[in-house]
N, C-alpha and C positions, 0 to 999 in steps of 0.2 A: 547467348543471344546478343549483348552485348557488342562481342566481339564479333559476329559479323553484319551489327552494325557499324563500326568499325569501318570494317573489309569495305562495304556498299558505299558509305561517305570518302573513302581513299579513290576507287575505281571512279567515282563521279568526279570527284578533284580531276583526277586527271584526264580524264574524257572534257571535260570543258577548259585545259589546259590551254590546248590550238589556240578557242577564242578566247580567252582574253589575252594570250601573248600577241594575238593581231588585233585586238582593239586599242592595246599599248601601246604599240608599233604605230597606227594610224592617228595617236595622240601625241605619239611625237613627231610625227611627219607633218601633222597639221603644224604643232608649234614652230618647227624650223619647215614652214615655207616658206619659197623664197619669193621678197618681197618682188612687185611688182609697177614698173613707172611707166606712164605714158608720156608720151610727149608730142607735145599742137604747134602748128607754127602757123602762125596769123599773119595777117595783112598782105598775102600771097594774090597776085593776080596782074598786077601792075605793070611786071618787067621781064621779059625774056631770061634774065638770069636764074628768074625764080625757080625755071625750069631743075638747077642744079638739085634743089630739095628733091625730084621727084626719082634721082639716079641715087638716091643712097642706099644703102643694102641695109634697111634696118625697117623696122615697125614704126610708119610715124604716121601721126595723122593730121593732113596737112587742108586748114581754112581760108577757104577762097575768098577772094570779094566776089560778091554775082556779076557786077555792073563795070568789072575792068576789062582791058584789051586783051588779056593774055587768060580769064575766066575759063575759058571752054575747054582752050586747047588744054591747059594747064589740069582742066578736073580727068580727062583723056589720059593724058600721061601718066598724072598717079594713081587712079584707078589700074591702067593698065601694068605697071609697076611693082602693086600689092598693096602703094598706100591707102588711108583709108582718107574720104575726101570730107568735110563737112561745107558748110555756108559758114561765111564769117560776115554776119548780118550787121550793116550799119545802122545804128542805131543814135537817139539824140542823146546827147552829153551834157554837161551841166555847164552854165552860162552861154547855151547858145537858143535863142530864140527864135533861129530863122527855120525857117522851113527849108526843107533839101531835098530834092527828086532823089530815090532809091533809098532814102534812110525813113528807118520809122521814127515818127516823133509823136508827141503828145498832140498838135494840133489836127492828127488825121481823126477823120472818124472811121469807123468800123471797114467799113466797105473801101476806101482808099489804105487802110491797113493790110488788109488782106487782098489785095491787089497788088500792093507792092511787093511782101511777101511771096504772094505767088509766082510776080514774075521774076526772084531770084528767083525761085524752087525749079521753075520752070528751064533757065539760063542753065543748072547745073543738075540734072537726071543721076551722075555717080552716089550726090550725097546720101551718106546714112544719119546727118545730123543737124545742128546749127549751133554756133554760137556768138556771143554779141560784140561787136567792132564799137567800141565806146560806151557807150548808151549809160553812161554814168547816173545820168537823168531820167531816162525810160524803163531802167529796168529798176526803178527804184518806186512804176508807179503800178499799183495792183491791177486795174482795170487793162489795160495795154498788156500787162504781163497774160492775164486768164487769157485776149485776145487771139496773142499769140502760140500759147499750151493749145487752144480749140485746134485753131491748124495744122499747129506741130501733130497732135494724135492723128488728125484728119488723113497726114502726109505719112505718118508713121516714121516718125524722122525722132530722136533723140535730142535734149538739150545740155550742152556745157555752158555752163555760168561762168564768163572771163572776172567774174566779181572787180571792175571799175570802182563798185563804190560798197561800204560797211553797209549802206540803205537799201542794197540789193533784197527784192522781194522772188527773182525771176527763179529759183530755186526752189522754195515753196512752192509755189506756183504750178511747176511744173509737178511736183510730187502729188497734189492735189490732184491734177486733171489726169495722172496716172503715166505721165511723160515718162521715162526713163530719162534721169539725171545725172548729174555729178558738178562739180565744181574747183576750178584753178585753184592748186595750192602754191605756187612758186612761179613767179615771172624770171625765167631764165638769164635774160638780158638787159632789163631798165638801163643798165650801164652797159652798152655793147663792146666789152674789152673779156679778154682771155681768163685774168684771176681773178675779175668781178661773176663772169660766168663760170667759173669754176668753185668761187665763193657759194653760190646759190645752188651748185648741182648738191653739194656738203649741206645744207639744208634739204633739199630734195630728198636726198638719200635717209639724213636723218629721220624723216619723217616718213618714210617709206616702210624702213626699220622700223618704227614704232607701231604704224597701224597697217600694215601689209602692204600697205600702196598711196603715190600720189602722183599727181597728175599737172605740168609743168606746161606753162606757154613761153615759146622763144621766137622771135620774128628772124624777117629775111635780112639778117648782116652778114656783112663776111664772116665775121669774129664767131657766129651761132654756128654759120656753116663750118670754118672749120673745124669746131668744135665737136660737132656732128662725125663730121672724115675723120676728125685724127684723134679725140682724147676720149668720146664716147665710150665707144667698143669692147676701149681697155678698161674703162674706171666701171662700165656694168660688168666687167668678169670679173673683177678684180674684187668688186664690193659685192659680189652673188645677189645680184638684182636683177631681173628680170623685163625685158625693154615690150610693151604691148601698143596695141590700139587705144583711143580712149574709150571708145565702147566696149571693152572689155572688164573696165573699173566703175559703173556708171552701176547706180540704184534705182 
């Protein structure tokens, strides 16, 4: 009796063999995945050259101003390209008290908030997002933040937190009112030179490696661009990372 208990506990060993050798198999796949970086390029809309981010053969997602000259054409082109487009919303920054047509500030009230708001939304139809041009000072105030999360759900638009300031609330904020977020780990460029930009992709990277993914803003320089063309390509095959949208990283 015994013994073919035995026999019955050996045959079930191996009859559930398959699954756990693929539940292991899929614990380690998960462990070595491969990380994943997005990359935002801001302040886009201004100048005909901008146009060059919209020819690069890679996954970027590129932040319009609504209220510049080259806004429309510009959401057109990388939309049609495969970029992904957002709003790069002007917003108020700290030590500045004037009031400015198209930026949101604290002196709006509601109804002039979401006016302005709407009429970037309206300027660019591609976006699937937004995120803040400054607002060092706005995005640091909770009421203008819920303000803006109402619209964003209303619009079904996504928010990126450029984090301007440590007092940033616009993150919470949006987790709250059920926004799909995320938040800038790495400013590509502050120094617009080649081994300061390559300095910060070597933080990017590190921190990609550690928690699967992060998420990197670099503006329109030459230095970004050609950084973009020529060193990109190599140093994401090279470091097995993985180049996405930013809405692909977003909670």
């Amino acid at each position: 009796m015994v013994s073919l208990m035995r026999v019955r506990r050996l045959l079930l060993s191996i009859a559930l063999l398959p699954a756990l050798l693929l539940s292991a198999t899929a614990q380690q796949s998960d462990a070595a995945a491969t990380p994943k970086i997005a990359i935002v390029i801001d302040d886009l809309g201004h100048h005909h050259d901008h146009f060059a981010f919209t020819a690069l053969a890679m996954p970027l997602t590129l932040a319009i101003m609504p209220f510049t000259p080259k806004a429309e054409a510009l959401a057109a082109a990388a939309s049609s390209q495969g970029h992904e487009v957002i709003i790069h919303m002007p917003m108020q920054r700290e030590n500045n008290d004037l009031q400015e047509q198209g930026v949101l500030d604290r002196f709006d009230s509601k109804a002039q908030f979401i006016a302005t708001l709407s009429a970037a939304i309206s300027r660019l139809p591609q976006a699937v997002g937004l995120n803040n041009h400054q607002g060092s000072a706005l995005t640091a105030r909770p009421q203008q933040m819920q303000w803006l999360m109402q619209e964003l759900t209303q619009q079904q638009l996504y928010f990126l937190d450029s984090r301007t300031t440590t007092l940033t609330v616009a993150e919470q904020q949006a987790e709250a009112a059920g926004v799909l977020t995320g938040r800038r780990h790495v400013f590509l460029d502050n120094a617009p030179e080649r081994e300061a930009i390559l300095a910060e992709w070597q933080r990017l990277l590190d921190l990609a490696h550690r928690q699967g993914y992060a998420i990197a803003i670099g503006h329109p320089y030459p230095a970004t661009l050609a950084f973009l063309q020529n060193d990109l390509p190599l140093l994401a095959a090279a470091h097995n990372v993985e180049l996405v949208k930013a809405s692909e990283l977003l909670h």
